[in-house]
N, C-alpha and C positions, 0 to 999 in steps of 0.2 A: 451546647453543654451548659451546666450548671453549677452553683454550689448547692447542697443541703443542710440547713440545719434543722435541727430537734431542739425546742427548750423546754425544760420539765415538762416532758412530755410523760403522760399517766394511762393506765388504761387498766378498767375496774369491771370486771362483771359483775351481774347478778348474784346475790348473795356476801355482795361485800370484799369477795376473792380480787386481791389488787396484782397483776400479772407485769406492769410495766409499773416501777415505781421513779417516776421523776427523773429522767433519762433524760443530758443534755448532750449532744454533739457536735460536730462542726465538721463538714464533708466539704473538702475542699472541691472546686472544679478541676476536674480531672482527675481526681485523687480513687484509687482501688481501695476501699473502706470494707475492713472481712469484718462481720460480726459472731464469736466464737462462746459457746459457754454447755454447758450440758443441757440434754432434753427437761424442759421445763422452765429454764430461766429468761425466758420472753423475747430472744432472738426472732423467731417468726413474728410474734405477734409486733414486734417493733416494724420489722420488714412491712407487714400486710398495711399496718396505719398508716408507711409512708406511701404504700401504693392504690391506698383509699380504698382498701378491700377488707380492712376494720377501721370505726368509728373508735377516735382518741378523747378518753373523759376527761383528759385539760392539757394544758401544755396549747405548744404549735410548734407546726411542721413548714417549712416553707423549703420551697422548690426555683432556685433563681431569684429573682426579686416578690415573689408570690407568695402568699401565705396560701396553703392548699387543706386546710382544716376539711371545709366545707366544699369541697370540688371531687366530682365523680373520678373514679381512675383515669375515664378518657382523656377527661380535662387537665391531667396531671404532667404529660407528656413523659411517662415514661413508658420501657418496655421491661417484661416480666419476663425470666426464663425458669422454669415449673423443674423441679427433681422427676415428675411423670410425664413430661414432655410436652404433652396436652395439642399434639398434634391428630387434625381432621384426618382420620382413615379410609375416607373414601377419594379424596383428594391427592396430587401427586405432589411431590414437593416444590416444583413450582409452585402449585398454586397456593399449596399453604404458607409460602414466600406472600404471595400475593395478598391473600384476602385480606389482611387488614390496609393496603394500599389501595385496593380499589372501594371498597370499604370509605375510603376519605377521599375517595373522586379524584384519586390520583392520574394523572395523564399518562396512557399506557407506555409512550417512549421512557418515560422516568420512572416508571415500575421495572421497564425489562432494563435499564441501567442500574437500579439498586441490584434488584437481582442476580444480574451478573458478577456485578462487582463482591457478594458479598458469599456466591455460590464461588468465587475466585478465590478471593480471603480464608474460606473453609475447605477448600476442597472436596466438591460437594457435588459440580459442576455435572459431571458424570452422572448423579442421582436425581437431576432434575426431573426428568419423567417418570420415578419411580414412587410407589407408594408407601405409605411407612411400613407397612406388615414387612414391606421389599427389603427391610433396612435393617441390620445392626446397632445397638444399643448406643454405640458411638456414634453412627451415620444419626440415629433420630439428636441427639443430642447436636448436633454438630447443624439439622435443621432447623432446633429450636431455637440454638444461637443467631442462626442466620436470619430468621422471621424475627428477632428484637434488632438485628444491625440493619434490614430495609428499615426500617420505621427511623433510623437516624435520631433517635430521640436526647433530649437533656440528660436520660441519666438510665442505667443497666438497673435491675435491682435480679439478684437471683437467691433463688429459695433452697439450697440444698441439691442442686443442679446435678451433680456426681455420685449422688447416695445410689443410685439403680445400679452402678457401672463397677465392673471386677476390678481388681489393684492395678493389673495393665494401665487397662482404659482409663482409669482414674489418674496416673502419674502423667496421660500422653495430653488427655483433656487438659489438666490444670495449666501444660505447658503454652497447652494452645488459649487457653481465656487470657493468659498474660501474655503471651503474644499479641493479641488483638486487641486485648485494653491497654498496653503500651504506642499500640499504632493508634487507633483511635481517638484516644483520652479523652474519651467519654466517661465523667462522671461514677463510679458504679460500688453498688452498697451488695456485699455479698453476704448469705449466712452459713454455714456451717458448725455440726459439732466434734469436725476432727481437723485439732491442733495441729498435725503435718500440714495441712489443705491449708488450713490458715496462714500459719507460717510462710510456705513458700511462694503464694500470692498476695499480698497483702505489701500495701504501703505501710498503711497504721492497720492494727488490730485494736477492737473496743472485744473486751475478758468480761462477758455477762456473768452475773450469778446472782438466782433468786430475784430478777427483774430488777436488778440496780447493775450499775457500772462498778467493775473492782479495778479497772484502771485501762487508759490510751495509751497506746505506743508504736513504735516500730515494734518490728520482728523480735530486732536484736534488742533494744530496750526493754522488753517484757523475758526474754531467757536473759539477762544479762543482771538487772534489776527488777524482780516481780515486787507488786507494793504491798504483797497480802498472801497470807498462806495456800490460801486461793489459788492466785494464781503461780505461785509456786509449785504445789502439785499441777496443777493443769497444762502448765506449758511444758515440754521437756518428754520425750519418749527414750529411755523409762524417766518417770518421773522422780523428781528431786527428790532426794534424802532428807528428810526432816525428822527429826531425833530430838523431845524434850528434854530441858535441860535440869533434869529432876530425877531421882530416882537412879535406876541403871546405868540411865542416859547420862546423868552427872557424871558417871564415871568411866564412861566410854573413851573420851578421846583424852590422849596425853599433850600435852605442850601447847595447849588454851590457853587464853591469857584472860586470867581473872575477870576482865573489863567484857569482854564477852561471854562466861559463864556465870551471869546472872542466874537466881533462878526467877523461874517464870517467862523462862527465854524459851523458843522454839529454834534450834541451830539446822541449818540447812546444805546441805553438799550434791552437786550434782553427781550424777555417778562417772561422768567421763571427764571428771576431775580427780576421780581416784586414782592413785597411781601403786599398786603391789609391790611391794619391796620389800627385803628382810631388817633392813636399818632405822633406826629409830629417826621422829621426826628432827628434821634442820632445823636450822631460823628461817622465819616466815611459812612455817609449816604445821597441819595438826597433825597424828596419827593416830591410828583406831585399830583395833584386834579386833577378828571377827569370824565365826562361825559359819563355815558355806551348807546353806539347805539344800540349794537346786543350785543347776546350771544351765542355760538354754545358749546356742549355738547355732547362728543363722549363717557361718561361713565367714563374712567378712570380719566378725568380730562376733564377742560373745558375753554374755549376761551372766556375774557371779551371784546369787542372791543368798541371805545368812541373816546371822544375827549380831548385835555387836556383843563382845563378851562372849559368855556362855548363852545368856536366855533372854538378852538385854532389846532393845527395838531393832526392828528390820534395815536392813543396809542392802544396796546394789552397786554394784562397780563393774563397769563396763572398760572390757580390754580388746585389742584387738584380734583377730586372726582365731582360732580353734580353740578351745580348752579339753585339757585333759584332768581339770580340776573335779575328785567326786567329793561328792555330799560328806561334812564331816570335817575335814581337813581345817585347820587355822592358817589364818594369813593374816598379813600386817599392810596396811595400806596406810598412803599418805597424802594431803593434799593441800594447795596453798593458802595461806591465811586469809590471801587477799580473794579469792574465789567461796567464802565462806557467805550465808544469808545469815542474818539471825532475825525472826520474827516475836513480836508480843504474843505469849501464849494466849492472852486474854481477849486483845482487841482483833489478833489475826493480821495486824499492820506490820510493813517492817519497821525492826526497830535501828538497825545498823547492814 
């Protein structure tokens, strides 16, 4: 096992196009490091430099005591787990266990020992003489993990690992990567661009956008405190209520305290801080009036969506259990002072 860091790390194509802009991180040993941000903002490509499957135009990468700028992937000692599996089809799963073991002149006693042990860990055991065509979208997954855990390497890195796989597969997967990186602890840098995924594996989460870092944290540090409007919308399903404090919006909530309706503020509420009620807000409370557009209704709980006022910015409050709430209808919701964001409309920074 290892640690990893990144220091201003850069990476600039042809034409001047800058994809990684000066990326510093600190990947503890052992540590589950998810890296989260929408398609384009240079998660992969950060991933692929550390695995020396793209060239980094400055910074460094180092791997353990190593600086690995200039060292082929082999030489890097890590393993890669591919979102397309990138499992040999003509091969059975043993052996594509195998071939990167024999492959390094491994001694067949201690290949058929990794492999045991790792087709044990996965439950896989059963599939060892089958071929992948043989296999379920889980099972090849479930091989692919297993071909990076023989190699026993310094450090996991995986690309997107769960995008092939249906909601099932995906909730049973995730449970089983944290299972096995909590046995393990091994090292492992993951990417993703969905914020569930992230959340519920993840030690620290690094929040990409536009090839710069908008902030480190835990789980709960990044929904509890986001440092930028950023990641304010981004983390949280549905996403965080964010209402300028300008215009309509000035006039949306009752019983603000001056000190945070600035204008030029950006005021933030999650929605499952909204609480529906007919009484006007307490101490330590705001309240809002607001117009219901739609309703969506998954069972366990339900999604009000509207406006605030008559025609004023979009609002969502999440309640529990069925609504019978239709489109049209006014309601009064409240929520507490101390649960409120407010961000600089200008810089996108929090500002309280």
């Amino acid at each position: 096992m290892a640690a990893i860091t990144l220091s201003d790390v850069r990476k600039v194509y042809a034409g001047g196009v800058e994809a990684v802009k000066g990326v510093s991180i600190d990947i503890a040993d052992g540590e589950f490091l998810v890296l989260v941000g929408p398609s384009g903002c240079g998660k992969s490509t950060l991933l692929r430099m550390v695995a020396g499957l793209e060239t980094i135009s400055s910074g460094t990468i180092s791997i353990g005591e190593r600086v690995v700028n200039r060292l082929e992937p082999a030489e890097r000692d890590i393993a890669m787990v591919f979102q397309n599996y990138a499992l040999y089809p003509h091969m059975t799963v043993r052996q594509n266990l195998e071939y990167g073991l024999k492959n390094r002149g491994m001694a067949k006693d201690e290949r058929g020992r990794r492999i045991d042990e790792a087709a044990k860990a996965l439950e896989i055991a059963q599939l060892l003489d089958r071929r992948p065509r043989q296999l379920s979208g889980g099972q090849r997954q479930r091989v692919a993990m297993g071909r990076a855990i023989v190699r026993e390497p310094a450090a996991f890195l995986f690309d997107e690992p769960l995008s092939n796989l249906d909601a099932k597969l995906r909730v049973q997967m995730r449970a089983e990567i944290r299972r096995l990186q909590s046995s393990l602890r091994t090292t492992s840098l993951y990417v993703t661009h969905d914020q569930l995924e992230a959340m519920t594996l993840a030690d620290r989460i690094v929040v990409l956008n536009a090839g710069r870092v908008e902030q480190i944290g835990t789980p709960m540090e990044l929904y509890e405190r986001p440092a930028s409007l950023f990641v304010a919308g981004f983390i949280g399903s549905p996403a965080m209520n964010l209402v300028p404090l300008a215009g309509a919006g000035a006039q949306a909530f009752d019983n603000l305290p001056a000190a945070l309706a600035e204008e030029g503020r950006v005021l933030g509420v999650r929605p499952e801080h909204l609480e529906l009620t007919d009484r006007p807000a307490g101490e330590g409370e705001v309240g809002l009036a607001m117009v219901v557009t739609s309703v969506e209704s998954v069972g366990a709980e339900s999604f009000l969506h509207g406006a605030l006022g008559e025609s004023g910015p979009a609002i969502a409050v999440r309640i529990p259990g069925y609504s019978r709430v239709e489109p049209g209808v006014r309601l009064r919701a409240v929520a507490p002072r101390a649960l409120l964001h407010v961000f600089d409309q200008t810089s996108g920074r929090r500002a309280a």
